[in-house]
N, C-alpha and C positions, 0 to 999 in steps of 0.2 A: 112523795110528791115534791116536786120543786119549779117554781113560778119562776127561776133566775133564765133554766135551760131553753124552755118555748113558752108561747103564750102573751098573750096580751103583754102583760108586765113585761119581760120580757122584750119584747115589741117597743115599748115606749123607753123602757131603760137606754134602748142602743140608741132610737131616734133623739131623746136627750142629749146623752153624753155628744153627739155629733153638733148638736150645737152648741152646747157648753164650749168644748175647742174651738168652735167658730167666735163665740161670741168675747170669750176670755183670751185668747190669742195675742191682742193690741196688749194688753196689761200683763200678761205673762212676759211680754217681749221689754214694756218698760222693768220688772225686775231684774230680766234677762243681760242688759244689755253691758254689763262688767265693768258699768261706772261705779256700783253701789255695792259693798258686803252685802252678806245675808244676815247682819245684824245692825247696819245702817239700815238694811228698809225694816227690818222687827222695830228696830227705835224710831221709824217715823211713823211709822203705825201706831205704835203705843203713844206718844206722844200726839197724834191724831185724835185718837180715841179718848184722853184725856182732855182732851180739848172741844171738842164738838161732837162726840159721838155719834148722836142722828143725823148731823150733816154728813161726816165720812160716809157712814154706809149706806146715805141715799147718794150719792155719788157714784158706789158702783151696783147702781139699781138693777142694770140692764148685765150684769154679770153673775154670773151661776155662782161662780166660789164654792163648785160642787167639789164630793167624793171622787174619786179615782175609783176605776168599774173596782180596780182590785180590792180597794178600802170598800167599796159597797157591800162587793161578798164576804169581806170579811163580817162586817154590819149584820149579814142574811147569819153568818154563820152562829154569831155569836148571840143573837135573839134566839135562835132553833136549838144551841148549845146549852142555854141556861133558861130554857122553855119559859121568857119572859111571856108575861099578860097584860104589864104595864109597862109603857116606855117615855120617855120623856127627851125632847131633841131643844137642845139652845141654837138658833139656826138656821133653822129650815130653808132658807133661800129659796128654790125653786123645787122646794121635792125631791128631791132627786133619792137623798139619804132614806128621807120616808118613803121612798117606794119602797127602797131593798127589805128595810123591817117591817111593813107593813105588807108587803109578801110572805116575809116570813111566819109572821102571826098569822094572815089567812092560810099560810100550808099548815099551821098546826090545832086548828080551829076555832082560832079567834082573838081578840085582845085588843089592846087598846093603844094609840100613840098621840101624844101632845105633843104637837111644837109649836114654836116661837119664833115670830120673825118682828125685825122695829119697821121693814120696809112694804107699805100698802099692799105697791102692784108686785113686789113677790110674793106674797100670802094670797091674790089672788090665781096667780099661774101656780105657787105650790096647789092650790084646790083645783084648779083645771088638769093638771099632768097624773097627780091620785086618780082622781075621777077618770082619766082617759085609760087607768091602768087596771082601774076596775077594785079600787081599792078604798076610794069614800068613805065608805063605811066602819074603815079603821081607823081611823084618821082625821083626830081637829087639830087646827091648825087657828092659835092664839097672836091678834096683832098687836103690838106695840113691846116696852120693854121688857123682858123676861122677869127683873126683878119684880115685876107686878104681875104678870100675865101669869110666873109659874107658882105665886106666893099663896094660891090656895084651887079645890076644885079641882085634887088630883086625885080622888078617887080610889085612893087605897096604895098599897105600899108598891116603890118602884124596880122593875128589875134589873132596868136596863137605863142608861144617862146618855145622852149622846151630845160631847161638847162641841160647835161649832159656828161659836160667833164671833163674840167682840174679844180680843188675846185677856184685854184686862179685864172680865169680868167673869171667866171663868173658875175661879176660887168663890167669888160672891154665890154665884149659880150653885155650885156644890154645897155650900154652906146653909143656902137656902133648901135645899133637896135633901141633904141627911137624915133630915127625922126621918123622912119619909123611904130610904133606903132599906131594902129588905139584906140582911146578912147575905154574901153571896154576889150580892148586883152588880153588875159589870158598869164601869163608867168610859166611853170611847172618847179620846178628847185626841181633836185634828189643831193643829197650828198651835199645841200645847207648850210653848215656849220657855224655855226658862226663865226669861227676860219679861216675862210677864206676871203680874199679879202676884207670884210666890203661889202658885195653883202647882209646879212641877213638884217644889221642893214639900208641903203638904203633904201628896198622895205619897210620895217617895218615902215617909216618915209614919212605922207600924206602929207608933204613939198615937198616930194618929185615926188607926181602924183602916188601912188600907194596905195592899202590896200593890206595887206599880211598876212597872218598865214600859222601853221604851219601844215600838214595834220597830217590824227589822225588814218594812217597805216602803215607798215610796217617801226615799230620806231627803230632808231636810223642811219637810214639813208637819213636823213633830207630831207625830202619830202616838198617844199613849195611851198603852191599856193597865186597867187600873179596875181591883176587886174589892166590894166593903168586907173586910175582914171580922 
């Protein structure tokens, strides 16, 4: 069984991602435009985020800051590979990432996923685009910031991490999640930056319970996959 090839899910995944490109387009094209490194805009992001955190990211309200379909199936894969039950997303933006796992838990009968978003009207279109994929039922979806929203009421140990929010608060996030990591758990972290938080060099360190590298798609937007050891 798999919800990626037809099917509702399916259906909605492809109707998303077409807007996402629509919608993120204008702001792909300001990183685009060859005035700026690729670590000129990392540093003004991070310094952003240091700075006003909930203002940046209501800012890009009306922006997906989704998955790439290809990073989604990897997402489907890696839930069905290590037959998580629990998952936990720093993130969420509009769903998008939650559908792919949240498909993948209903193809294998069932489980659970928490995510987090700091922005209102995303956490209510992430509930509208689940629901239309017919996946509600797997899936809540916690508002405001992670370090609170994910600091208890997770239900038992996690299999699966899915990092994709704020660059500098991805270390804190893991930090906070540990105990709660079942040996084995796969951690996905998108925009995993070196340049951020000291969260690269961490997993990168088997002192530290983890093996890490870095994926070998959609490069230069720091794809890392990362195992509790």
């Amino acid at each position: 069984m798999d919800s990626l090839t037809d099917g509702l899910a399916a259906d909605v995944l492809h109707r998303l991602h077409q807007e996402a490109e629509a919608a993120d387009a204008p702001l792909a094209q300001t990183f685009t435009n060859g005035t700026s490194s690729r670590e000129e805009i990392i540093g003004r992001i991070i310094e952003a985020e240091s700075r006003d955190l909930k203002g940046l990211y209501n800012g890009f309200a009306d922006n997906f800051l989704s998955v790439s379909p290809r990073l989604g199936l990897f997402l489907y894969m890696c839930v069905r590979s290590c037959k998580a039950k629990r998952i936990v997303e720093f993130g969420s933006s509009m769903g998008i990432s939650a559908i792919y796992m949240a498909a993948a838990l209903r193809d294998m009968g069932g489980g659970r996923l928490i995510g987090s978003d700091l922005e209102p009207s995303k956490i209510e279109r992430a509930r509208a685009n689940v629901a239309a994929a017919g996946l509600a039922d797997f899936v809540e979806f916690r508002l405001g910031d992670a370090r609170e929203t994910l600091n208890s009421d997770l239900g038992g140990d996690i299999d699966l991490v899915m990092l994709d929010g704020a660059f500098t608060l991805y270390l804190p996030i893991l930090k906070l999640l540990e105990p709660h990591l079942r040996p084995g758990a796969l951690i996905v972290g998108e925009n995993a930056f070196e340049e951020a938080s000291g969260y690269i060099d961490y997993v990168r360190d088997p002192r530290n319970g983890y093996l890490s590298l870095s994926l070998p798609f959609n490069q230069g937007r720091g794809n890392e996959l990362t195992i509790k050891t």
